[in-house]
Backbone as a chain_set.jsonl record, in Angstrom:
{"seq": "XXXXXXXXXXXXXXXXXXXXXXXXXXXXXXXXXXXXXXXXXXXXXXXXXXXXXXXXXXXXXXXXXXXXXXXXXXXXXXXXXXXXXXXXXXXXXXXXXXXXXXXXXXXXXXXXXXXXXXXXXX", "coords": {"N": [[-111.116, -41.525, 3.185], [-114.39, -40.492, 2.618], [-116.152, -37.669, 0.948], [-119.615, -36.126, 0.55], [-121.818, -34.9, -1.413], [-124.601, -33.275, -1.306], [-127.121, -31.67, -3.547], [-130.041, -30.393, -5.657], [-132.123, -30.106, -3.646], [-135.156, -28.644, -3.179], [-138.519, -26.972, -3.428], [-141.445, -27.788, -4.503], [-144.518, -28.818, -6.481], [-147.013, -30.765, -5.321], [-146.829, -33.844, -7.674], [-145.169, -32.718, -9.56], [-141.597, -33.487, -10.738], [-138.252, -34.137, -9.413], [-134.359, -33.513, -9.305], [-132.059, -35.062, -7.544], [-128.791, -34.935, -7.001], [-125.696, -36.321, -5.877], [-122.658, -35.683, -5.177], [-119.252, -37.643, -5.523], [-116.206, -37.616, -3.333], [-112.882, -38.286, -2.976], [-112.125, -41.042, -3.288], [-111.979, -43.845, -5.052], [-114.781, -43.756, -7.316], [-116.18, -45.999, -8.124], [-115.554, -47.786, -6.4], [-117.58, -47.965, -4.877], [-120.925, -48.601, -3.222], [-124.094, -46.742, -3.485], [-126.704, -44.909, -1.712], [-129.739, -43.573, -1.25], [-131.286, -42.056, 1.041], [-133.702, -40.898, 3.387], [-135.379, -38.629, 5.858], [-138.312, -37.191, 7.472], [-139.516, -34.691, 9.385], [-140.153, -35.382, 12.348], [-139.976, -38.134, 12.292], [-137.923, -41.223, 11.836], [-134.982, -41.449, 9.849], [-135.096, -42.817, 6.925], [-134.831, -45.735, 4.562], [-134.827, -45.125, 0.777], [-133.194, -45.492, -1.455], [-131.377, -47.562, -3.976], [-128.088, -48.491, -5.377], [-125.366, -50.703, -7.107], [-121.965, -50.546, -7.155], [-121.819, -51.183, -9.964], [-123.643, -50.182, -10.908], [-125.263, -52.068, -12.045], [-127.187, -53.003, -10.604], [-130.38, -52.723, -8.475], [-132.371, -50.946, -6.145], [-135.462, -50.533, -4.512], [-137.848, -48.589, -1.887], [-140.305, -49.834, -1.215], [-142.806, -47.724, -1.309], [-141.807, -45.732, -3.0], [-140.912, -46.856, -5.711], [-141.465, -47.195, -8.757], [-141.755, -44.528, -9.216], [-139.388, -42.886, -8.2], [-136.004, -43.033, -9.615], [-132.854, -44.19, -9.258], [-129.627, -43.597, -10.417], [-126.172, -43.712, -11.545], [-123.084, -42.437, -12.619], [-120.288, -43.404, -13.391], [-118.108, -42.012, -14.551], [-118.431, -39.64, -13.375], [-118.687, -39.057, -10.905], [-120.666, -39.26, -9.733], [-124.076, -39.74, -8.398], [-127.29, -40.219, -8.566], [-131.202, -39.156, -8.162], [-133.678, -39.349, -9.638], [-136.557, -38.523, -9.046], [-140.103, -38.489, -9.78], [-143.544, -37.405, -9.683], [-144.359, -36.393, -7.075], [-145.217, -36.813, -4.533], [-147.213, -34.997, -0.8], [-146.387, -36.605, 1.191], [-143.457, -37.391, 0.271], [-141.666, -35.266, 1.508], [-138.857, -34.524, 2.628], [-135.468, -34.25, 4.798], [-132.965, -35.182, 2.366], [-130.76, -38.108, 1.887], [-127.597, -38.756, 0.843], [-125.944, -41.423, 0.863], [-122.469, -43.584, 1.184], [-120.816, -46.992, 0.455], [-118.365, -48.944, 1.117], [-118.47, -52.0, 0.919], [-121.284, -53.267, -0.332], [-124.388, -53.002, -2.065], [-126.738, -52.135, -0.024], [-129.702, -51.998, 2.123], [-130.577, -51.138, 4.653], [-128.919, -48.711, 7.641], [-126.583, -49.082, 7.573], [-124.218, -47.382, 6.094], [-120.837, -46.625, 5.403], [-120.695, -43.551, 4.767], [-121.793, -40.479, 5.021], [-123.783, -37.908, 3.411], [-124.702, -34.505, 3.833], [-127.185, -34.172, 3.436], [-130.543, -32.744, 1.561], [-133.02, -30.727, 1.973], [-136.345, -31.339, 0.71], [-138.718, -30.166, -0.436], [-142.69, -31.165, -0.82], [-145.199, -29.713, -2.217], [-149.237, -29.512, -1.154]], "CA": [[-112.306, -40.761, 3.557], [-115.176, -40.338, 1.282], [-116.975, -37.03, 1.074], [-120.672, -36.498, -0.398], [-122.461, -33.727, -0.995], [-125.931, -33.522, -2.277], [-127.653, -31.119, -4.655], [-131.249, -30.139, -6.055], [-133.544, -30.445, -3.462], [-136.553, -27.459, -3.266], [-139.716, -26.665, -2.671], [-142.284, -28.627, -5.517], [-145.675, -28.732, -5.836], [-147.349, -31.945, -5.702], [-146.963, -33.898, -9.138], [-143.869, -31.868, -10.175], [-140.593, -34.064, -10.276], [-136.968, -33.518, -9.201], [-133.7, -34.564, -9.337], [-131.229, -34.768, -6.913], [-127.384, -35.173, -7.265], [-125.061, -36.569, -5.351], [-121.049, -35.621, -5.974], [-118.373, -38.207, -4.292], [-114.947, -37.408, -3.769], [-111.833, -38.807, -1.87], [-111.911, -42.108, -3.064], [-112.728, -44.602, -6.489], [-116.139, -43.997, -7.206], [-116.553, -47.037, -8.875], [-115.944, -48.798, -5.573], [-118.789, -47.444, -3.801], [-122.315, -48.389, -3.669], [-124.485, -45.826, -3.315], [-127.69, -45.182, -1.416], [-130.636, -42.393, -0.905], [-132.167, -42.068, 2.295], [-134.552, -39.532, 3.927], [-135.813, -38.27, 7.336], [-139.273, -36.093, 7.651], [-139.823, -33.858, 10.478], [-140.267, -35.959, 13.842], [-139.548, -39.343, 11.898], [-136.58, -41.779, 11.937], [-134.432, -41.544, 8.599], [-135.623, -44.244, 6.161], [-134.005, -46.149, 3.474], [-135.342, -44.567, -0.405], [-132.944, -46.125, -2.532], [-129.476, -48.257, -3.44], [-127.392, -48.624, -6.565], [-124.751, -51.412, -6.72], [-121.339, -50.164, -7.702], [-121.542, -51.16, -11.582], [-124.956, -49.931, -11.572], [-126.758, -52.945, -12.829], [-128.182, -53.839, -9.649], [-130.71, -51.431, -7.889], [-133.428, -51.568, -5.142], [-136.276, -49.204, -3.602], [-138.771, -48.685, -0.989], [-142.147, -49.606, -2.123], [-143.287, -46.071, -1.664], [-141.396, -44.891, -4.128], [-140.843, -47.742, -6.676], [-142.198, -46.515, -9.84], [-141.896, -43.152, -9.085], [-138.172, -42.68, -8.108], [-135.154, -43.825, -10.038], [-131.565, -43.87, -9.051], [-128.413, -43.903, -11.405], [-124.912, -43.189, -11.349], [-122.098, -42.026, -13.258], [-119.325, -43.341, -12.352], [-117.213, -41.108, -14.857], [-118.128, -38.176, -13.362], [-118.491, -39.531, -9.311], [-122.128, -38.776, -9.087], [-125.444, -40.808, -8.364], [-128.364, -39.27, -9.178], [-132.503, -39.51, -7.466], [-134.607, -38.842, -10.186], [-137.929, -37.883, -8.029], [-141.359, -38.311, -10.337], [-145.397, -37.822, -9.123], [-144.465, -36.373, -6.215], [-146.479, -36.343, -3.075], [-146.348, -34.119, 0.174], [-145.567, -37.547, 2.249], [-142.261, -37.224, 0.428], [-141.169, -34.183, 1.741], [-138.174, -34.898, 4.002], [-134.304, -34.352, 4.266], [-133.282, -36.245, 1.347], [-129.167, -38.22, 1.975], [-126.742, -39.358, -0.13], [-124.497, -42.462, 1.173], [-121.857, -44.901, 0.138], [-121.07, -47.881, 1.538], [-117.132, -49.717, 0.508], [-118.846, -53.293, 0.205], [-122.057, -54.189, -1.21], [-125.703, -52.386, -1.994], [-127.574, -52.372, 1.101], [-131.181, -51.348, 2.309], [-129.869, -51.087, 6.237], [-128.737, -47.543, 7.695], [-124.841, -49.458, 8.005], [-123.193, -46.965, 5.169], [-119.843, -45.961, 5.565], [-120.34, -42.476, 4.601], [-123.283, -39.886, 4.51], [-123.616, -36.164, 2.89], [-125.218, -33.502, 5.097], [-128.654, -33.934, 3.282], [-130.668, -32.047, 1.127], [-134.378, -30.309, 1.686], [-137.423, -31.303, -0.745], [-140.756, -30.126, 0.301], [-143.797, -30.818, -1.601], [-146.466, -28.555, -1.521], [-150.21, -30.212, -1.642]], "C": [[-113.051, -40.342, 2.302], [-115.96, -39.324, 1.628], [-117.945, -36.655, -0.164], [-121.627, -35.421, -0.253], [-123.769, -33.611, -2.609], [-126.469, -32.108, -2.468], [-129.349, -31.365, -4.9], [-132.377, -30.262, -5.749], [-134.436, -28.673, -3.558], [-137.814, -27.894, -3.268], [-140.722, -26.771, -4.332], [-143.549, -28.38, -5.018], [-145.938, -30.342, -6.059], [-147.506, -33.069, -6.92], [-146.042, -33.438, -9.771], [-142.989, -33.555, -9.945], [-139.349, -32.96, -9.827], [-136.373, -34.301, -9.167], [-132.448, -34.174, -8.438], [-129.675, -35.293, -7.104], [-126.513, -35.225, -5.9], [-123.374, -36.533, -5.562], [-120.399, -36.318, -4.871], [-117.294, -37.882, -4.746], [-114.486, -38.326, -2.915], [-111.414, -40.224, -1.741], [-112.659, -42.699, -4.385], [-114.25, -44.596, -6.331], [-116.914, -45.212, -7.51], [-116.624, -48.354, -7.463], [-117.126, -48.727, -4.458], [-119.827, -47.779, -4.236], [-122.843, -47.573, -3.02], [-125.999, -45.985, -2.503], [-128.642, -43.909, -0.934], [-131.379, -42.383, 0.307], [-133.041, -40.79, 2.848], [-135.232, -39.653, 4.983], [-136.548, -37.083, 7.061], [-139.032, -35.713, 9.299], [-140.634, -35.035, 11.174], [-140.233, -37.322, 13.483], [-138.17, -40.242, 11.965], [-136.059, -41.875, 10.686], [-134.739, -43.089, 7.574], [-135.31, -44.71, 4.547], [-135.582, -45.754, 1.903], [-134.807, -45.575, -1.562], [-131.405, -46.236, -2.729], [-129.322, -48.302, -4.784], [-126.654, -49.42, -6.3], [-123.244, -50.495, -7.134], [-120.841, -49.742, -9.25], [-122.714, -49.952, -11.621], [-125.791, -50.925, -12.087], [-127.561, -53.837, -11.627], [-129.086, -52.155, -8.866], [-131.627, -51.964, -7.119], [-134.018, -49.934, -4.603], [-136.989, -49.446, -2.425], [-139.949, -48.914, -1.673], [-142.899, -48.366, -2.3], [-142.748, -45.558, -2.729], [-141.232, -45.933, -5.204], [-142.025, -47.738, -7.724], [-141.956, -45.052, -10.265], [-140.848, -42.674, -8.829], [-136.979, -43.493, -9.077], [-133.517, -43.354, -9.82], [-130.657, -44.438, -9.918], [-127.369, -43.578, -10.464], [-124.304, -42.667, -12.499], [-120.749, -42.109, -13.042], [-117.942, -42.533, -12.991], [-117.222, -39.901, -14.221], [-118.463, -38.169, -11.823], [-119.498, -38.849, -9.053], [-123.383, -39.77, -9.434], [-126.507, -39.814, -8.037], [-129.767, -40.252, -8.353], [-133.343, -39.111, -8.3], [-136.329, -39.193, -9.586], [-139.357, -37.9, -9.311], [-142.525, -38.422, -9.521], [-145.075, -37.689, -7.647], [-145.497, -35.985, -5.233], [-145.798, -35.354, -1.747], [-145.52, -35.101, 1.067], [-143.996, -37.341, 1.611], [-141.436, -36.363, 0.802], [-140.313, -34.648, 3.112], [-136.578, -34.662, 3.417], [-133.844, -35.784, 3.539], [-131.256, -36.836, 1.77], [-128.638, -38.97, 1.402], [-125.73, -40.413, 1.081], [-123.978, -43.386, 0.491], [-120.89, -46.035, 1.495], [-119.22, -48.422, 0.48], [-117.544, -51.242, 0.351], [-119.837, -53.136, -0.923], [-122.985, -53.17, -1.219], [-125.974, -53.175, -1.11], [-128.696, -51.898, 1.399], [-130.958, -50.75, 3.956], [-129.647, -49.511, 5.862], [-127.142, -47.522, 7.526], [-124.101, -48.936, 6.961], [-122.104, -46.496, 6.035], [-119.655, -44.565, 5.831], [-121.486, -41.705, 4.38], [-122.63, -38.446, 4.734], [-124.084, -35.44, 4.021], [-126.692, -33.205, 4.431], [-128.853, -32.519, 2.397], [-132.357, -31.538, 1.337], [-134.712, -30.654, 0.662], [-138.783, -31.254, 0.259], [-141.769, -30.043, -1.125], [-144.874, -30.721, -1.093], [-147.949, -28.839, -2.051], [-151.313, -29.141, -2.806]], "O": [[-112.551, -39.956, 1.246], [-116.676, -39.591, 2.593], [-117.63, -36.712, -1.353], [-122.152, -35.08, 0.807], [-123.836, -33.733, -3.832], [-126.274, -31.327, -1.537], [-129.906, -32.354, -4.425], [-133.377, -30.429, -6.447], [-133.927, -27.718, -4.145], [-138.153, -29.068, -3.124], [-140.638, -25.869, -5.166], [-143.891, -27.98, -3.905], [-145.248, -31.049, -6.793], [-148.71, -33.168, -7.156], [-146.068, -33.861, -10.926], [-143.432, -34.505, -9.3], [-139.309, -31.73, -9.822], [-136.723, -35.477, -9.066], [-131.886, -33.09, -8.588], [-129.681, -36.464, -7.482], [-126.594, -34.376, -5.012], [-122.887, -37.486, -6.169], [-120.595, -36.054, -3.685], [-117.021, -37.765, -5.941], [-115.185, -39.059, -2.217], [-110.757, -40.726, -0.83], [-113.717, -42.214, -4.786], [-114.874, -45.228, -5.479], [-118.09, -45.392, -7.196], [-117.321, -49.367, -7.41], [-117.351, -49.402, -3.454], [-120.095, -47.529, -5.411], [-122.37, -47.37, -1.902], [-126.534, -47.09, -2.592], [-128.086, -43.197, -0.096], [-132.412, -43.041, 0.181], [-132.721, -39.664, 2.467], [-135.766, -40.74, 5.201], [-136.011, -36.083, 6.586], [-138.471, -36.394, 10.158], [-141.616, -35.556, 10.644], [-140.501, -38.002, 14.473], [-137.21, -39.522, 12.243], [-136.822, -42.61, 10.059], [-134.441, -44.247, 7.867], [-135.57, -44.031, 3.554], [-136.784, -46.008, 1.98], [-135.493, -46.242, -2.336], [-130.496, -45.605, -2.191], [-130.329, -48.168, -5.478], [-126.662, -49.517, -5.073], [-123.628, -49.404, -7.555], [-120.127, -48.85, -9.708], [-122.601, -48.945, -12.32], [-126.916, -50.685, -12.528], [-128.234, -54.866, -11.679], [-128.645, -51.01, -8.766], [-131.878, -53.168, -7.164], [-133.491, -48.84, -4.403], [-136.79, -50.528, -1.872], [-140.45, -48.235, -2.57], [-143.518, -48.062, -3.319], [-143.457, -44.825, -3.419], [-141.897, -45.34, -6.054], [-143.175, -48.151, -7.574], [-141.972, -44.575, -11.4], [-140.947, -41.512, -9.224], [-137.182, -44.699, -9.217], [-133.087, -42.267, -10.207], [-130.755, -45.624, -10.23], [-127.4, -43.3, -9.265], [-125.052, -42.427, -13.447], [-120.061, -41.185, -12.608], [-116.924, -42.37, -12.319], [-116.294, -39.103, -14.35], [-118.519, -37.011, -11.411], [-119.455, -37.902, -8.267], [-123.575, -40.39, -10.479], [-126.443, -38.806, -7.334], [-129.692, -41.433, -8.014], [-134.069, -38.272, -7.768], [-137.008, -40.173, -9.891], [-139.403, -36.751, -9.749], [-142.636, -39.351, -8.721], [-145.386, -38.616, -6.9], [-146.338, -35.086, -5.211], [-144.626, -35.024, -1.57], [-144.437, -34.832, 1.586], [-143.173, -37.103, 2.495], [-140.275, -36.586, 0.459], [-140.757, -34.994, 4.206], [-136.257, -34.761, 2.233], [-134.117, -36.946, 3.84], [-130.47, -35.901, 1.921], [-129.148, -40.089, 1.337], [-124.972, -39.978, 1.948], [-124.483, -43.987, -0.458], [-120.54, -45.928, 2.67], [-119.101, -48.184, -0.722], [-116.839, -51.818, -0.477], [-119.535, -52.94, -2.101], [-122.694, -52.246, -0.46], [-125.746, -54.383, -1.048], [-128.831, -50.932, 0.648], [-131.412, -49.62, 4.134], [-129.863, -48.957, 4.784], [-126.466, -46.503, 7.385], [-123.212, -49.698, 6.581], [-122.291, -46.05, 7.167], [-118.876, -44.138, 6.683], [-122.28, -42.152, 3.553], [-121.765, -37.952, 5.457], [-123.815, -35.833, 5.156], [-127.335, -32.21, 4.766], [-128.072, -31.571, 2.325], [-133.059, -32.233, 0.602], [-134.011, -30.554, -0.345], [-139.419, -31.875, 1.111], [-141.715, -29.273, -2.084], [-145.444, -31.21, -0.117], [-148.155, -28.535, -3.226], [-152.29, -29.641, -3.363]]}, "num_chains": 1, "name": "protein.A"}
């Protein structure tokens, strides 16, 4: 069992960044790929962003590509959302998952945090 608990969302103004953190336990971090997802108010949760396990593979949403970047760490069992030029459309629970195969864009992770608020404010 893999648990995941996400970190640093808040309340931005438009143009601000942020960065959100993701801590995994309960299992090799190194075998997990990782992935960011987010759900606005009355929307369906929608894939943000994937890491591969090494880290040298990655993938976004076109909305954010440029403007978001996801890492890891796999010494210290955390994957990171660094958030730039934000807008209010991004304002939505933000979720950390990990998946025991491969980077994926799909909702099919293994394992998801309990989300984190980011509102930005126009």
């Amino acid at each position: 069992q893999v648990q995941l608990v996400e970190s640093g969302g808040g309340l931005v103004q438009a143009g601000d960044s942020l960065r959100l953190s993701c801590a995994a336990s309960g299992s090799t971090f190194s075998g997990l790929a990782m992935g960011w997802f987010r759900q606005a108010p009355g929307k369906e949760r929608q894939f943000v962003a994937a890491i591969s396990r090494s880290g040298g593979s990655t993938s976004y949403t076109n909305s954010v590509r440029g403007r978001f970047t996801i890492s890891r760490d796999n010494a210290k069992n955390m994957v990171y959302l660094q958030m730039s030029s934000l807008k209010p459309e991004d304002t939505a629970v933000y979720y950390c998952a990990a998946d025991r195969s491969f980077i994926r864009t799909n909702e099919n992770y293994d394992y998801w945090g309990q989300g984190t608020q980011v509102t930005v404010s126009s």
